[in-house]
C-alpha positions in Angstrom: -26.1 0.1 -2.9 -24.5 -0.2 -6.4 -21.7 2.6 -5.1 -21.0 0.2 -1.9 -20.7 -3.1 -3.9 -18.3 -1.5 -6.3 -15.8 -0.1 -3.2 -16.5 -3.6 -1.8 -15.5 -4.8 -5.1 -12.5 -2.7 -6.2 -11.0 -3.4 -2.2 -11.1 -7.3 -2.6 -9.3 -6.8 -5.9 -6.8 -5.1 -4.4 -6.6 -7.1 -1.6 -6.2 -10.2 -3.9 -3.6 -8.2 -5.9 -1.4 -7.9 -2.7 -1.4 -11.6 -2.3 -0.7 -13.0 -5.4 2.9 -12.7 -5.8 3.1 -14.8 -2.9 0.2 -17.6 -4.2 2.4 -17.6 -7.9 5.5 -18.0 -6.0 3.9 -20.4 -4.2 3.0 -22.6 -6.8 5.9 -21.9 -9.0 8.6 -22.9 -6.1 11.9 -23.2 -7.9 13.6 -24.4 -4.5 13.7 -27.7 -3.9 15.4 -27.6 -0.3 13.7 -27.0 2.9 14.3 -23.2 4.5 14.1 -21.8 8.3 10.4 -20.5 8.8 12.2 -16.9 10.0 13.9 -16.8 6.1 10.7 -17.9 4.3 8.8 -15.4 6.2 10.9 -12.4 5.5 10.8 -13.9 1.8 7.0 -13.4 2.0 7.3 -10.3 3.7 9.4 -8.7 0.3 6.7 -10.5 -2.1 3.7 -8.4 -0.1 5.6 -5.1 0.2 6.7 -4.4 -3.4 2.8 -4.5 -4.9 1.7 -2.5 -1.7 4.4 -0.1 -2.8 3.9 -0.3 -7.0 0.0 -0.1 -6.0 0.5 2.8 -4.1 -0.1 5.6 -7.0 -3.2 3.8 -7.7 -4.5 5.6 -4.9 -3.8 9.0 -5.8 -3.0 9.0 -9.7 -6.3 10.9 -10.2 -8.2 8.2 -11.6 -11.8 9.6 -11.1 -13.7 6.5 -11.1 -11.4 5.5 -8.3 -11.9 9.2 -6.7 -15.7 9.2 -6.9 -15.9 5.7 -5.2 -13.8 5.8 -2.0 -13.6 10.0 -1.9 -10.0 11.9 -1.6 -10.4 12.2 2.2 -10.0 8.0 2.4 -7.4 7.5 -0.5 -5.4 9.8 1.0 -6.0 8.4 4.3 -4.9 4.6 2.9 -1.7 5.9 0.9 -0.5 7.6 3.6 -0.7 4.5 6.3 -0.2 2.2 3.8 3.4 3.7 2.6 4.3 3.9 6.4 2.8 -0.4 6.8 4.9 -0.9 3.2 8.7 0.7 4.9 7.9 -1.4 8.3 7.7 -4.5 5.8 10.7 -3.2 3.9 12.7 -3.0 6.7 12.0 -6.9 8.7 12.4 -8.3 5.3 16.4 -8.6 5.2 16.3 -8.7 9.0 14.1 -12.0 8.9 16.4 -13.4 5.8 19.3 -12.7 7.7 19.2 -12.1 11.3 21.6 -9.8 12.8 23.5 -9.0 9.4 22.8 -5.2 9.7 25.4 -5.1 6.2 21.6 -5.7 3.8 21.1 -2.0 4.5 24.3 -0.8 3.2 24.1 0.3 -0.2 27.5 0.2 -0.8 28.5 -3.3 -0.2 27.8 -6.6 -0.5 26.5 -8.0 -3.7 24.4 -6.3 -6.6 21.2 -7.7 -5.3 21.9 -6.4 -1.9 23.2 -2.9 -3.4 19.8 -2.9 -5.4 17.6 -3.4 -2.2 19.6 -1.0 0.3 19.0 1.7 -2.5 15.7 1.1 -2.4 15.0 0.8 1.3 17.0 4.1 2.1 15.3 6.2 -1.0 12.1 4.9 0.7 13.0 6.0 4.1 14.0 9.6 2.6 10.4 9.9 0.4 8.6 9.1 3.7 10.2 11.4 6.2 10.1 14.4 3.7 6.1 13.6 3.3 5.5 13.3 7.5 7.9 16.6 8.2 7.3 18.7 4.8 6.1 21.6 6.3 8.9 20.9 9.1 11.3 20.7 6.9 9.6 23.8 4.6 9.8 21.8 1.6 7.0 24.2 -1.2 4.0 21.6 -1.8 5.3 21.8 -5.7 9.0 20.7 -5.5 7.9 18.2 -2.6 5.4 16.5 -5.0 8.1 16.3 -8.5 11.0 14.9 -5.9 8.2 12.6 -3.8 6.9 10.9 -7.8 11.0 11.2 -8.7 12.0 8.9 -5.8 8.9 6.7 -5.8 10.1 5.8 -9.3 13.8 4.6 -8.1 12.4 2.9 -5.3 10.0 0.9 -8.0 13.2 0.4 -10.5 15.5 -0.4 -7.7 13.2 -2.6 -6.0 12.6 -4.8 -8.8 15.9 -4.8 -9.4 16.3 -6.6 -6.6 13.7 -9.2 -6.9 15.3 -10.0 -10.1 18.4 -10.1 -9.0 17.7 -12.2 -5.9 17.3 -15.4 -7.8 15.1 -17.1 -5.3 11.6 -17.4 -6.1 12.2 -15.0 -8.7 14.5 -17.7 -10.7 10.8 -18.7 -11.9 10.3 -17.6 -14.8 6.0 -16.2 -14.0 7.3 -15.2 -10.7 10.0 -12.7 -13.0 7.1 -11.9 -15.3 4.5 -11.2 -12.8 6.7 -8.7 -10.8 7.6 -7.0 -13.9 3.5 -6.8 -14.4 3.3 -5.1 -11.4 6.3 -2.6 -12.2 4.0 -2.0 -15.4 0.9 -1.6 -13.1 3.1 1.0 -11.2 4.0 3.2 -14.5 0.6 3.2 -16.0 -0.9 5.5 -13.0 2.3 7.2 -13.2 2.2 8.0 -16.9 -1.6 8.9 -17.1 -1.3 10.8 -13.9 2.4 13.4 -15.2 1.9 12.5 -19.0 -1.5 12.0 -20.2 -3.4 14.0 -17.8 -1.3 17.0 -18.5 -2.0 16.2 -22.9 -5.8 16.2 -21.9 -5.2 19.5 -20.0 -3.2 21.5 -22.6 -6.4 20.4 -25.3 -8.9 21.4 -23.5 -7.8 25.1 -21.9 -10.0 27.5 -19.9 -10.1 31.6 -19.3 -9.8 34.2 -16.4 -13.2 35.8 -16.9 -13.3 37.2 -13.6 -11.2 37.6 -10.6 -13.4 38.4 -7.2 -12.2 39.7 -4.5 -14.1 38.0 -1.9 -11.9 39.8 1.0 -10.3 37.8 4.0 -7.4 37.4 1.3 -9.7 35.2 -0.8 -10.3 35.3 -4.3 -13.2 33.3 -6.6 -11.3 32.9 -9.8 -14.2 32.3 -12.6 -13.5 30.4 -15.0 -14.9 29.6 -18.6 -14.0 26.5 -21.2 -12.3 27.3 -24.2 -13.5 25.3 -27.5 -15.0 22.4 -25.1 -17.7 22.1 -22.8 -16.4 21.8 -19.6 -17.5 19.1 -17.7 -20.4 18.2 -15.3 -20.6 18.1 -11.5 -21.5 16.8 -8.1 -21.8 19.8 -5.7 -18.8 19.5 -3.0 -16.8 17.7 -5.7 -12.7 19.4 -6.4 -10.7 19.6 -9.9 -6.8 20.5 -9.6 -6.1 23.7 -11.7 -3.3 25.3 -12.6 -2.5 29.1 -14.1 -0.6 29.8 -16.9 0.9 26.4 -18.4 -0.5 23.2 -17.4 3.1 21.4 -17.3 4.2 23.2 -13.6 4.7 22.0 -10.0 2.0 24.6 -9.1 -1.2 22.4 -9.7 -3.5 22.3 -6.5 -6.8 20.3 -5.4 -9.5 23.6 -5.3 -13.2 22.8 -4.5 -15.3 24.1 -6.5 -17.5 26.9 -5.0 -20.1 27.2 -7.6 -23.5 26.0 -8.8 -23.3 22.0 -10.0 -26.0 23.6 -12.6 -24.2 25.1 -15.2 -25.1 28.7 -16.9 -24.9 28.6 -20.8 -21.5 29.6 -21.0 -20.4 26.4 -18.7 -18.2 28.6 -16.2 -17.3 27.2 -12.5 -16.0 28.9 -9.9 -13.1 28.1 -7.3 -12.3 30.5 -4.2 -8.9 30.3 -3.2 -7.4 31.7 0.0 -3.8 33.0 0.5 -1.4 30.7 2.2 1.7 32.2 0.9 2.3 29.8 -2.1 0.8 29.9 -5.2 -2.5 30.9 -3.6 -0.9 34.1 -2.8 1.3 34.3 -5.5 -0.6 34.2 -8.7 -4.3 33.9 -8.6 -4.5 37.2 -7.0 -2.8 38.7 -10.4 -4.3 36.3 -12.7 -5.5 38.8 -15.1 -9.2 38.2 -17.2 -8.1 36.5 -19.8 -5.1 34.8 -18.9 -5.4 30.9 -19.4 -6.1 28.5 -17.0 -6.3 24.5 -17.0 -8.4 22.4 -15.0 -8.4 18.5 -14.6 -11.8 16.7 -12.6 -13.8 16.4 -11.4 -12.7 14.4 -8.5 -13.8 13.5 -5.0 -16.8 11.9 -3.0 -18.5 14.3 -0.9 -21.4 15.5 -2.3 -25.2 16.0 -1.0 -25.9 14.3 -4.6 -24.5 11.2 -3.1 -26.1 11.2 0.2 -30.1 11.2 0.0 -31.4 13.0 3.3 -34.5 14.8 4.8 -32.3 18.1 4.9 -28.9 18.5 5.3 -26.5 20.4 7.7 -23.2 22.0 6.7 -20.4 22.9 8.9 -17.8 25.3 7.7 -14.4 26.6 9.4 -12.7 29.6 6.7 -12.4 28.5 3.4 -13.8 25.2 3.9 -17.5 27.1 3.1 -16.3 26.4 -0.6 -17.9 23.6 -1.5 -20.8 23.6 0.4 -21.7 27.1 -0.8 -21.3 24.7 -3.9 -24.3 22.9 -2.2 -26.0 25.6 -1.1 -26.3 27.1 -4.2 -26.8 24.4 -6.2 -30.2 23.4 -4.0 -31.3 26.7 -5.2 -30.7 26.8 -8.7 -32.7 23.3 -8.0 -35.8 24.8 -6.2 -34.5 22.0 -3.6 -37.2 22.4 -0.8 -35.5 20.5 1.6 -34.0 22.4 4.8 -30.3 23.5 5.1 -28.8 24.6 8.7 -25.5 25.6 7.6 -22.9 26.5 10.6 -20.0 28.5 9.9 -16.9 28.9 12.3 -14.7 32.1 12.1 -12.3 33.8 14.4 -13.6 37.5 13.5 -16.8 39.0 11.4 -14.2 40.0 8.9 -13.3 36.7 8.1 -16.6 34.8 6.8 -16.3 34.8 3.9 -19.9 35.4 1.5 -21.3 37.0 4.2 -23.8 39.5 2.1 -24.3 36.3 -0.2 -25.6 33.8 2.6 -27.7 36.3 4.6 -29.5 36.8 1.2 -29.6 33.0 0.7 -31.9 32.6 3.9 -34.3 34.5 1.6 -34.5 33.1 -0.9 -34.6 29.0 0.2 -34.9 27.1 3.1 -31.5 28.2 4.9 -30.7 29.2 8.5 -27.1 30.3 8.8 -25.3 29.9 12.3 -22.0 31.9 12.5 -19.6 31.1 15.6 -17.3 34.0 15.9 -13.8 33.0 18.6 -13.2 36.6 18.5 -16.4 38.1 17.9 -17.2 42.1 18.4 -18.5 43.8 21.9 -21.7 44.1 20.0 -22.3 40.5 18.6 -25.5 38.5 19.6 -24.8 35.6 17.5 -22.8 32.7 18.4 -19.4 33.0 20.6 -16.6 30.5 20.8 -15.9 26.8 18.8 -19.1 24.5 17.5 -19.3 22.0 20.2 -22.7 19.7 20.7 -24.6 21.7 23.2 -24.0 24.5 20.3 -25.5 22.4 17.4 -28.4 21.2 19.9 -29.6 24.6 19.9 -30.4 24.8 16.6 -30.8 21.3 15.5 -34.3 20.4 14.8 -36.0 17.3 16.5 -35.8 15.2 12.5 -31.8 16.1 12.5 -31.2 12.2 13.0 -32.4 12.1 9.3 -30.0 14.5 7.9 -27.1 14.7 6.0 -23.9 16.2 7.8 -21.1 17.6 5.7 -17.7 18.8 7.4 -15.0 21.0 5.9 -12.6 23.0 7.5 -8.9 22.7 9.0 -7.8 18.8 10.5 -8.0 19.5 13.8 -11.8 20.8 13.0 -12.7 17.7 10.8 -11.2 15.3 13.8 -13.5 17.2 16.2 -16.6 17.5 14.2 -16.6 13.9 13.7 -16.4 12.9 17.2 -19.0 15.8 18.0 -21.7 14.5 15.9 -21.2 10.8 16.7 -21.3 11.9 20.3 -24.9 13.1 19.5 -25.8 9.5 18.0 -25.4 10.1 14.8 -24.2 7.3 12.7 -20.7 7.7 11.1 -22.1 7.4 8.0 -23.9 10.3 7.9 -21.6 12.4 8.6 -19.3 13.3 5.5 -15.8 15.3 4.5 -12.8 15.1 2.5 -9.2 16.0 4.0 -6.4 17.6 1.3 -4.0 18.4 4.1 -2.2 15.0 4.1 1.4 15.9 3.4 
């Protein structure tokens, strides 16, 4: 209950946070003369999108507190939509100020407040079609992230530029120092997100001391803390690591895949499949003892969260990562409580831990249900996509009173979620986290 009255918390905040240009303004109104409703309407529009924008790395600046609360899946959900809701204002505030004067959207004319705002306005358009059509437009996740935090920092410059320069509401002098507040509120995500996050990563290093091939071109890089501790856990929980030098465009969100109950030596796991990037690239050279840097944890989605008679865990390829987290954390636990764990793969070959999990159901209360879409002539287990009439087979009567965890592609996650609310379970049992956003 605590958890919910904090998110309750922290989203009225931010809701209040939105507003209050507009209350100071408001209250501080410098202009004596009465305006058209259409002009003082687009004015309002301006004073709501700039803090939606500034507050928008707030959401994904890897604060953890922030992470743990809301989970990775719905901050990334609420950055995404809420950049797309901040352009739409962007663009009907000059065409409320001035209707039909197209010329606010030319950067190079008009005056400097103008010039300042049509900068920012097309440097905004430009940072949200390369984030909607990067893999369109083949732009590498690493080079897409340093341009995307590059041109979110001119359209935050540029914007209050404009503000400042529109003399307005913004000729009073708390409506000036409030907006510059909320440029500052911008920059301090921004710096503990590139500056200090990557400081606290070079100080506290880690080591290869094991690279697994785990076949279906996935490898479990093991990894141990250097002159620290590490840190602690939720199973299902992700940190972003990066090989070699923590100062490089090639840092990426990795579950990780082992026990939340640490060995003596403190070292965690992360299985990483090749995509062709960096996944491909390095970890399946990085060498035992090469360095290593990891920042978290982060996320939401964890079975330490979500109190349950038993739990069941759905899995499409390497999604089984963190909830082989769970699975073998329950273990280290002596956690009684049952485990139905189904895992979707197009061939044998691909399941990844097969040997592991079928010795699992040995040794704890697991039953393991692989679906196979292009199984062998002489399979007898599961054929096809998990779809309810599937999971009603081996559901038990109690599964209303379990906890349902979800990782996998998009298009799974979408599915699965209308699947098991379609059986009457209520949303809020059933739990993942989406990375694939850009």
């Amino acid at each position: 209950m605590g958890t919910i009255f904090d998110a309750m918390l922290w989203f009225t905040l931010y809701v209040i946070a939105l507003l209050l240009p507009q209350v100071v303004a408001l209250l501080c109104d410098p202009i004596e003369t009465v305006r058209p409703f259409l002009l003082e309407f687009g004015v309002a529009l301006g004073f709501v999108a700039y803090p939606l924008l500034t507050s928008e790395f707030s959401l994904v600046g890897r604060i953890r507190s922030v992470s743990v609360l809301y989970g990775n899946d719905v901050l990334m959900f609420f950055h995404k939509y809420l950049g797309i809701g901040a352009l739409a204002l962007v663009i009907a505030h000059p065409l409320l100020v001035s209707p039909g004067n197209f010329a606010s959207f030319d950067p190079f004319a008009g005056s400097t407040m103008i010039r300042y705002g049509a900068w920012s306005f097309w440097l905004l358009v430009i940072l949200t079609l390369t984030s909607l059509f990067r893999r369109r437009l083949r732009l590498s996740y690493g080079w897409w992230m340093v341009t995307h935090y590059a041109l979110a920092l001119a359209i935050g410059t540029l914007g209050l530029a404009h503000i400042l320069a529109a003399r307005g509401y913004s000729s009073s002098g708390i409506v000036r120092v409030v907006m510059i507040g909320y440029f500052i509120g911008f920059l301090i995500p921004m710096f503990h997100y590139r500056v200090w996050q990557y400081y606290r990563m070079l100080l506290r290093p880690w080591k290869v001391v094991e690279n697994r091939d785990e076949g279906s071109r996935v490898h479990t890089l093991v990894l141990k803390p250097v002159g620290h501790q590490g840190f602690e856990f939720h199973p299902g929980q992700f940190a972003w690591i990066a090989t070699g030098y923590p100062i490089t465009t090639d840092q990426h969100p990795i579950s990780i895949s082992s026990s939340a109950e640490l060995a003596p030596d403190r070292r965690i796991e992360f299985s990483i499949q090749d995509l062709g990037d960096w996944s491909g690239r390095q970890i399946p050279r990085a060498a035992v003892g090469a360095a290593a840097y990891v920042n978290g944890p982060f996320g939401a989605m964890s079975i330490d969260r979500e109190p349950g008679q038993g739990f069941v865990l759905i899995a499409g390829g390497i999604g089984i990562t963190p909830l082989r987290s769970m699975i073998l954390t329950m273990k280290d636990r002596c956690d009684a409580r049952p485990v139905i764990l189904f895992y979707a793969a197009h061939k044998l070959e691909a399941v990844v831990y097969r040997q592991e999990l079928e010795s699992l159901q040995q040794q704890m209360n697991l039953k393991v249900v692989m679906v196979l879409s292009e199984p062998p002539n002489e399979w007898t287990g599961e054929r096809g996509h998990i779809d309810a009439a599937l999971l009603k087979r081996h559901l038990p009567a109690q599964f209303m009173r379990f906890q349902y965890f979800v990782c996998g592609p998009s298009a799974m996650l979408d599915a699965m979620e209308d699947t098991l609310t379609s059986l009457g379970l209520p949303r809020s049992r059933v739990h993942c986290e989406r990375f694939n956003v850009v």
